[in-house]
VOGU-3710 file (C-alpha; in Angstrom, 3 decimals, decimal comma):
1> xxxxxxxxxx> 0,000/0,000/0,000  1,162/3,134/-1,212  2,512/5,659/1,887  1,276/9,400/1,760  3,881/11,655/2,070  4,540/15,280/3,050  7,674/16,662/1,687  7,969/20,653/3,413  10,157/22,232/1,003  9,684/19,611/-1,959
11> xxxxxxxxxx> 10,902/22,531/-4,248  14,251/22,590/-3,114  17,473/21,069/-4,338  17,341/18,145/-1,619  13,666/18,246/-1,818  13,478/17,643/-5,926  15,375/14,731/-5,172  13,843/13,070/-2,507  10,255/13,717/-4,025  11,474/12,343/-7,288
21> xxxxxxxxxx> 13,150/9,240/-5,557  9,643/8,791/-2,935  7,295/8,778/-6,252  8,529/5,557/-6,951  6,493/3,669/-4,376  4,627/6,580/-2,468  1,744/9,596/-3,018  3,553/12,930/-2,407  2,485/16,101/-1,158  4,512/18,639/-1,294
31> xxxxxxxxxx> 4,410/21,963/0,462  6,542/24,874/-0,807  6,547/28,300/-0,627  9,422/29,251/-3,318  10,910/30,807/-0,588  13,987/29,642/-2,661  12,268/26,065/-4,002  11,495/26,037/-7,775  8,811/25,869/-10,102  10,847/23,976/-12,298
41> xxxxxxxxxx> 11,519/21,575/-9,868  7,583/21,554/-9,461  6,714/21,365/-12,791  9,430/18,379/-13,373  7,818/16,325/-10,523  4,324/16,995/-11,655  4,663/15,101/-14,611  3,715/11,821/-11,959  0,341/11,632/-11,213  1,449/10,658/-7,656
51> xxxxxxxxxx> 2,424/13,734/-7,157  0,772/17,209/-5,517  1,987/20,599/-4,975  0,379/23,200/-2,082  1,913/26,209/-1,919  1,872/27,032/1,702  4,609/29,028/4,285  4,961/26,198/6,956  4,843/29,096/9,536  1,175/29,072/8,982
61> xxxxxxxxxx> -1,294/26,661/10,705  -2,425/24,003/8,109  -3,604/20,378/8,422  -2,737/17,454/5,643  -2,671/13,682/5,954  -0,071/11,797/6,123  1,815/8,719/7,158  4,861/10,544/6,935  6,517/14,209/6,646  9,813/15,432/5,554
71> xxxxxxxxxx> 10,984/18,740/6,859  13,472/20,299/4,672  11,724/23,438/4,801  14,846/26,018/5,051  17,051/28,533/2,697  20,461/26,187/3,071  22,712/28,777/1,965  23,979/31,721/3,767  23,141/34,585/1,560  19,512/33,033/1,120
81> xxxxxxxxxx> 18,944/32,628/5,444  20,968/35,439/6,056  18,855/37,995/3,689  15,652/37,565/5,841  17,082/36,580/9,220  14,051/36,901/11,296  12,138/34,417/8,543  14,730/32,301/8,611  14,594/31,494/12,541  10,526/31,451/12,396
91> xxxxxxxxxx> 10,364/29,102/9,199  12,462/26,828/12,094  10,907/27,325/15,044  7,052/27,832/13,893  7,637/25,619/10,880  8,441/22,410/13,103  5,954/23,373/15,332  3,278/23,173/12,806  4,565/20,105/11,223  5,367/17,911/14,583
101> xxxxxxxxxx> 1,561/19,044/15,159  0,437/17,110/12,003  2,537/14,491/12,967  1,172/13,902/16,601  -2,527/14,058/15,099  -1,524/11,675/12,419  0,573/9,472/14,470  2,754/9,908/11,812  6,754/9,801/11,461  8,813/13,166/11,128
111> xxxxxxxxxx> 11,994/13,681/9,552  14,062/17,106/10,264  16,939/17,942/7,816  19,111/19,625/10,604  22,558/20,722/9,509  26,585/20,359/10,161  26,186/24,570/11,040  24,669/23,291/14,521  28,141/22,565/15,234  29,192/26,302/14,070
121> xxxxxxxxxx> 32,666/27,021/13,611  33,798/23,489/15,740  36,265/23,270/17,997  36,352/19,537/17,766  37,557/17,455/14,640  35,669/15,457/13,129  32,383/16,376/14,570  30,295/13,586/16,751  27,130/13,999/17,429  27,190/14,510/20,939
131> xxxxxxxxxx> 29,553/17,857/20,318  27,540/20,375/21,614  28,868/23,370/19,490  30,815/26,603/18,758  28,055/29,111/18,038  28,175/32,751/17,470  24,311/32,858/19,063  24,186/36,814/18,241  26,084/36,549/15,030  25,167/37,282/11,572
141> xxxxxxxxxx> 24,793/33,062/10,895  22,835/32,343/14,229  19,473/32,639/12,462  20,155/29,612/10,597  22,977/28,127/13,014  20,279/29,031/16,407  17,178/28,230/14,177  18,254/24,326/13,800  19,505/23,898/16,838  15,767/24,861/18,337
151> xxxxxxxxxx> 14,389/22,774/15,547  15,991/20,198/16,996  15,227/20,480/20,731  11,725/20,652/19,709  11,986/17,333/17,945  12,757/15,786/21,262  10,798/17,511/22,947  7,594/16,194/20,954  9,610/13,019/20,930  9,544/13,055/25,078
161> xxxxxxxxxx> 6,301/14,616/25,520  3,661/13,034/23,084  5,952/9,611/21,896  6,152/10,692/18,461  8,489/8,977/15,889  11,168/11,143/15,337  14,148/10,460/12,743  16,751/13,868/13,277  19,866/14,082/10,203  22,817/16,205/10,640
171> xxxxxxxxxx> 23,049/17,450/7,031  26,814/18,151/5,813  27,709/20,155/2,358  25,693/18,473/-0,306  25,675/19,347/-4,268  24,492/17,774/-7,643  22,608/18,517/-10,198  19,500/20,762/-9,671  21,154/23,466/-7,558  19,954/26,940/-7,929
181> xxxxxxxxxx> 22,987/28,907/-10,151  22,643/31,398/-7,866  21,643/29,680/-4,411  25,207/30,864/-2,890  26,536/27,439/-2,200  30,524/26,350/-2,907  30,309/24,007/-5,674  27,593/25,913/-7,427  29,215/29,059/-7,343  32,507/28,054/-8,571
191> xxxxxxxxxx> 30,863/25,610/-11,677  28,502/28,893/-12,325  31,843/31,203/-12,507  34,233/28,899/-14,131  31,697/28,150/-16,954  31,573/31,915/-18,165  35,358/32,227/-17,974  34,529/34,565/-14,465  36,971/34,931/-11,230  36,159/32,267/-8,154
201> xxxxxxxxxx> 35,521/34,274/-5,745  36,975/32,826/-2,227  36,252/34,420/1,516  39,338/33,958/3,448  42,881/32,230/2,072  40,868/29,239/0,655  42,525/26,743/3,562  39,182/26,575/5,041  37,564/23,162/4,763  34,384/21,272/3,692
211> xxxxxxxxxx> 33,370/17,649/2,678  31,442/17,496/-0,109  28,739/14,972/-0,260  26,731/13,658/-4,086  23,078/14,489/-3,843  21,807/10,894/-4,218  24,270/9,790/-1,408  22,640/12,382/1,011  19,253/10,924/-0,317  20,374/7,335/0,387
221> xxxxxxxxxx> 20,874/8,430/3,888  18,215/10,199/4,880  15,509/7,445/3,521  17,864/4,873/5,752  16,978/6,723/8,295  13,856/7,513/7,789  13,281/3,349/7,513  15,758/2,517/10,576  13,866/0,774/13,729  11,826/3,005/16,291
231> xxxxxxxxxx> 14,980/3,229/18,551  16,785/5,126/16,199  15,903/8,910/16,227  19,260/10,775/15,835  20,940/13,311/15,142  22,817/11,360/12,961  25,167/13,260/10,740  25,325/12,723/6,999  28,093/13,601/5,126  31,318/12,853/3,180
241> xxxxxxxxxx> 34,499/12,303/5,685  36,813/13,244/2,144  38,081/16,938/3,635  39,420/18,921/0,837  40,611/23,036/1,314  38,319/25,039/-0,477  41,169/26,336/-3,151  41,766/22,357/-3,787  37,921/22,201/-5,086  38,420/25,571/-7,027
251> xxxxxxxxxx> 41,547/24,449/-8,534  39,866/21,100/-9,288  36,838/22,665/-10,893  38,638/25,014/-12,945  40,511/22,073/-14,411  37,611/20,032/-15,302  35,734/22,864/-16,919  38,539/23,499/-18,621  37,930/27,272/-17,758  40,501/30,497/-18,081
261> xxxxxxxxxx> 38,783/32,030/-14,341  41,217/33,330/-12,079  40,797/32,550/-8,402  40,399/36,012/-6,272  41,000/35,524/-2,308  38,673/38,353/-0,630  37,989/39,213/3,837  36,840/36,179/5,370  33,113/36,328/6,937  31,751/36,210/10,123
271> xxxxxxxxxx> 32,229/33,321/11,928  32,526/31,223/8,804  33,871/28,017/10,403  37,651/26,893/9,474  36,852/23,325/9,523  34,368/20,593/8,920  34,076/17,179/8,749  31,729/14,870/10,260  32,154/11,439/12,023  30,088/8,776/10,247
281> xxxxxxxxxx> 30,368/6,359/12,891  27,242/6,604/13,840  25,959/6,707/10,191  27,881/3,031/9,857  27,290/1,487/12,481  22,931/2,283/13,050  22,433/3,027/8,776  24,981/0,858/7,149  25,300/4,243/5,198  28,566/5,967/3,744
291> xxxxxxxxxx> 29,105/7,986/0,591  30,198/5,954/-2,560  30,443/9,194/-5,149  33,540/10,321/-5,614  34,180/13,976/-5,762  35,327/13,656/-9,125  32,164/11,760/-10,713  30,098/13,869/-8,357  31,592/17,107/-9,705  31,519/15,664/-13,543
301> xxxxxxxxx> 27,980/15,295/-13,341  26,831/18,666/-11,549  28,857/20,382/-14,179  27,600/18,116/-17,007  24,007/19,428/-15,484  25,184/23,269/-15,666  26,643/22,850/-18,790  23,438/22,110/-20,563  20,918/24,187/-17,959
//
């Protein structure tokens, strides 16, 4: 029997991909408010007749049926969260209220995309899961950084006070095809630049790090954990463990595009952490999950997608 699904923030670059991979077995409603989602994206998956869109701003009450909800309702990128900072921490606070209210009338399970930024600029490498932090909680990223981190305490706090099923991923850098050309991400960015022959732009002397994980990797987590026993609720981060300086993926992309860009080094931001990298111990032992993409197929088939967008 086919599941129905609610996918909050369907539209988006994880979303498109999840909704496209759930339409294979399951009915999927999606709720979007192209806060930065895509009609495209929307227009793709409505091609299945399994598939509906509502446009609806999560922050607002609304009732749907459901045997399960995604939550991946949240810019990702910080000059998307950071433009409307006060929207940003609502969309997380009121957004997983309303949802984990459908869910407890539904008895239905909940999935929250949390993020590796809960961990802000970490003073602990790799990040575990039960490293509490480095945040800036008044700084320019604690909309986002603060906004997740109360998404998730209200998780468990649901989870504690009304026994709902609660499934919570630590999201690490993820890219593919479908990105936004101008969503403000790393990989993104550079393909977007290097294509046109324009400078990479880099805050900071480019020895800051990131792990890049392939979109359908990510995907391949998150519906592991979505489908692990009860016991398992998280956070559980997903992620690549391959570190790489962010002037090695410059370099790299430049190379495969084949492009003349120059690299330009400008003032590092606010509390833009130095390092990342998660530990997938967790993600091995309770998901038999890991990333099998390589960076270099991963990156030859996001710019094989801009190439041709």
């Amino acid at each position: 029997m086919k599941k129905k699904i609610l996918v909050a923030g369907g539209a988006g670059f994880i979303g498109y991909h999840l909704c496209k991979k759930l339409l294979k077995q399951h009915i999927i409603y999606c709720v979007d408010n192209f806060c930065t989602g895509s009609i495209n994206n929307v227009n793709e998956l409505n091609k299945n007749k399994n598939f509906f869109f509502i446009k609806q701003n999560i922050q607002n009450n609304f009732f749907l049926k459901c045997d399960e909800i995604y939550n991946l309702a949240c810019p990702a990128s910080p000059n998307k969260y950071q433009k409307n900072p006060i929207d940003t921490i609502k969309t997380n606070i009121f957004g997983s209220i309303n949802l984990l209210n459908i869910a407890k009338k539904n008895n239905a399970k909940i999935f929250q995309a949390s993020t590796s930024e809960v961990y802000g600029d970490p003073n602990l490498h790799p990040q575990k899961e039960d490293y509490r932090g480095n945040v800036n909680i008044v700084g320019v990223r604690a909309c986002y950084d603060e906004g997740k981190r109360l998404a998730e305490s209200l998780f468990f706090d649901y989870k504690r006070s009304y026994n709902i099923k609660i499934k919570v991923a630590r999201i690490f850098n993820t890219y593919g095809p479908y990105m936004n050309s101008d969503d403000g991400r790393v990989i993104s960015n550079f393909i977007v630049a290097a294509l046109n022959n324009k400078p990479l732009i880099i805050n900071g002397d480019g020895n800051q790090t990131r792990c890049f994980c392939y979109i359908d990797d990510t995907v391949k987590g998150i519906l592991k954990l979505m489908n692990s026993k009860n016991s398992i609720s998280g956070p559980i981060n997903i992620g690549s463990s391959n570190e790489k300086s962010i002037i090695y993926i410059a370099k790299k992309i430049i190379k495969m595009t084949n492009s003349k860009s120059d690299i330009i080094l400008k003032n590092k931001l606010q509390d833009d952490p130095i390092k990342r990298k998660p530990s997938l111990l967790l993600a091995k032992r309770d998901l038999n999950w890991q990333q099998k993409t390589s960076l270099f197929k991963g990156l030859e088939k996001t710019i094989k997608y801009f190439s041709s967008a």
